[in-house]
C-alpha positions as a Markdown table, in Angstrom:
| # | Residue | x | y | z |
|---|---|---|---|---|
| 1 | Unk | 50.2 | 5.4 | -35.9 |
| 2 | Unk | 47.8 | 3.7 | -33.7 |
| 3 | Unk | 43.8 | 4.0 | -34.4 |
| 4 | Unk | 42.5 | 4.1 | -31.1 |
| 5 | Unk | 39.6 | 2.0 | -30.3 |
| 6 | Unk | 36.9 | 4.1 | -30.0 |
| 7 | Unk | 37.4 | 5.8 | -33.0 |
| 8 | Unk | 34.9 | 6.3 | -35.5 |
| 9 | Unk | 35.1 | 3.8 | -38.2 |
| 10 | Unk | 33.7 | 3.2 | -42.0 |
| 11 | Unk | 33.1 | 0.0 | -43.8 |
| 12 | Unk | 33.5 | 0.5 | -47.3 |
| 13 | Unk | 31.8 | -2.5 | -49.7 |
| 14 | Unk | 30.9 | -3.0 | -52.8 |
| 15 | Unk | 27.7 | -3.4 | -53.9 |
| 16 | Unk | 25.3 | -6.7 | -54.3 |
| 17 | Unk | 24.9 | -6.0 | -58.3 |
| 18 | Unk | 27.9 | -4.5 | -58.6 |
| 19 | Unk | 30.3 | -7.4 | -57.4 |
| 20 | Unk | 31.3 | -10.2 | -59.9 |
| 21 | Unk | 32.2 | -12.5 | -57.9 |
| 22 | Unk | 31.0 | -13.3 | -54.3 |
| 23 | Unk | 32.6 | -15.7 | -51.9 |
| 24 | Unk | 30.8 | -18.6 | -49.9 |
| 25 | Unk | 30.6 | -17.2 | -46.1 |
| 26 | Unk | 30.3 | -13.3 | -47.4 |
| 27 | Unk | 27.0 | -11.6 | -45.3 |
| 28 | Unk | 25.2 | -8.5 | -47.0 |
| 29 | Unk | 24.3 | -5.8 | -45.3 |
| 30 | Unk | 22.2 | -2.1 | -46.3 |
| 31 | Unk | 24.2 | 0.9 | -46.9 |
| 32 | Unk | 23.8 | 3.4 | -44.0 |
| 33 | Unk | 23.3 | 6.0 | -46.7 |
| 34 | Unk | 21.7 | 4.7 | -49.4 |
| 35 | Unk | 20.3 | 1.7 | -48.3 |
| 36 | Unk | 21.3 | -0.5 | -51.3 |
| 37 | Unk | 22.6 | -3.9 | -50.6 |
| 38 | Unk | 26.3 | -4.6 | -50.2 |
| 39 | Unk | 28.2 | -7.5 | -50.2 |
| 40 | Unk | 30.7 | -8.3 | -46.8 |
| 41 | Unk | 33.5 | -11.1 | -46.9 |
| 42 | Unk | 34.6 | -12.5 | -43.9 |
| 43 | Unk | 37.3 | -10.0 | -43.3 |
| 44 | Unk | 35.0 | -7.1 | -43.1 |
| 45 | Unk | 32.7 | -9.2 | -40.8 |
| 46 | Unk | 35.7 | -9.9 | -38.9 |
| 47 | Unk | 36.3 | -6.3 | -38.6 |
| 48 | Unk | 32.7 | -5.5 | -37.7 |
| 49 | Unk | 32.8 | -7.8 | -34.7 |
| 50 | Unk | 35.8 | -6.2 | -33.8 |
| 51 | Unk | 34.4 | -2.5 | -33.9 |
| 52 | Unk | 30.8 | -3.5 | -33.8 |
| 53 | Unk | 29.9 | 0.6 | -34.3 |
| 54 | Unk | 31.2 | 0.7 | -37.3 |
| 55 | Unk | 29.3 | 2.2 | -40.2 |
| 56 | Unk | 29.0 | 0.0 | -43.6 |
| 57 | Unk | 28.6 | 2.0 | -46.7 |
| 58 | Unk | 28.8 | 1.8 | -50.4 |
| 59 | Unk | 31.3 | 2.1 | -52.5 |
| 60 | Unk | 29.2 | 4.8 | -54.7 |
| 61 | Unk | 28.4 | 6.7 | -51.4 |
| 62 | Unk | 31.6 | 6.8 | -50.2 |
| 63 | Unk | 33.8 | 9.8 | -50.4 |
| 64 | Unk | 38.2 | 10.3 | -51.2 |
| 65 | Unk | 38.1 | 11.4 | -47.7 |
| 66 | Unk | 36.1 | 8.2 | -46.4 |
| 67 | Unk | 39.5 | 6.0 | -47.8 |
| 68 | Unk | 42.0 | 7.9 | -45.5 |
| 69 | Unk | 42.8 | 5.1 | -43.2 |
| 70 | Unk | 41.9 | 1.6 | -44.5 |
| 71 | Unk | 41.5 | -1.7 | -42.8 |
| 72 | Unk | 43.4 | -4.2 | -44.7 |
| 73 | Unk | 41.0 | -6.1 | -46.5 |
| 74 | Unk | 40.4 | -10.0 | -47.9 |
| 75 | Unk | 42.6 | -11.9 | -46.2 |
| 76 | Unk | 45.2 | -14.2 | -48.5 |
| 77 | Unk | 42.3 | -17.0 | -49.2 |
| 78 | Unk | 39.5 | -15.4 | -49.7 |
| 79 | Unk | 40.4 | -14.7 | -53.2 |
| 80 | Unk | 40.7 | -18.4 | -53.9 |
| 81 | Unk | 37.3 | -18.9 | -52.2 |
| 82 | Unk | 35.5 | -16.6 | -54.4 |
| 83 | Unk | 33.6 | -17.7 | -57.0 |
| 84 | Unk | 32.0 | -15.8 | -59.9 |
| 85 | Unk | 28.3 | -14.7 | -59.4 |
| 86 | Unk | 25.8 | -16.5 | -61.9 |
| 87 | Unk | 25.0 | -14.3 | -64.6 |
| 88 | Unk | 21.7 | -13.0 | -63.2 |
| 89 | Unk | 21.5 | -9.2 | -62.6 |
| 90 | Unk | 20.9 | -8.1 | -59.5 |
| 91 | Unk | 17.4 | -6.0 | -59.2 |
| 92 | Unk | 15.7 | -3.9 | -56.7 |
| 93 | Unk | 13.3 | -6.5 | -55.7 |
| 94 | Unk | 16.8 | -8.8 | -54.8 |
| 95 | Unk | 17.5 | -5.7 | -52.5 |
């Protein structure tokens, strides 16, 4: 099945204070919906400047039906690049 390109698309992501671990070149981004910070590694940047429409949300916004056709996420190295967050909390003023 081929996704055309003009197709609406969703970004799911984790949150800021939510994610354990974050890697070196991930960006952050607000949730379209809430508008709480989420984290993006480099394969979901890669897939935003590929579809540059596409909406980010939150992984607490998002719906089952929001996960019916996924991009493939972190690509192979990006686990070995992450690196665990220090152990200060995330709070609203870091939003």
């Amino acid at each position: 099945m081929k996704i055309p390109d003009d197709a609406p698309r969703m970004l799911v992501c984790m949150r800021l204070k939510d994610m354990t671990v974050v890697h070196p070149d991930q960006g952050w981004e607000l949730c379209s919906k809430c508008q709480h910070t989420v984290g993006i590694y480099p394969s979901g940047q890669k897939a935003l400047d590929r579809w540059p429409h596409t909406k980010i949300i939150c992984a607490h916004c998002a719906k089952p039906d929001d996960f019916d056709i996924a991009i493939p996420a972190a690509e192979t190295r990006e686990e070995y690049l992450a690196e665990k967050r220090d152990s200060k909390p995330v709070t609203d003023a870091d939003r």
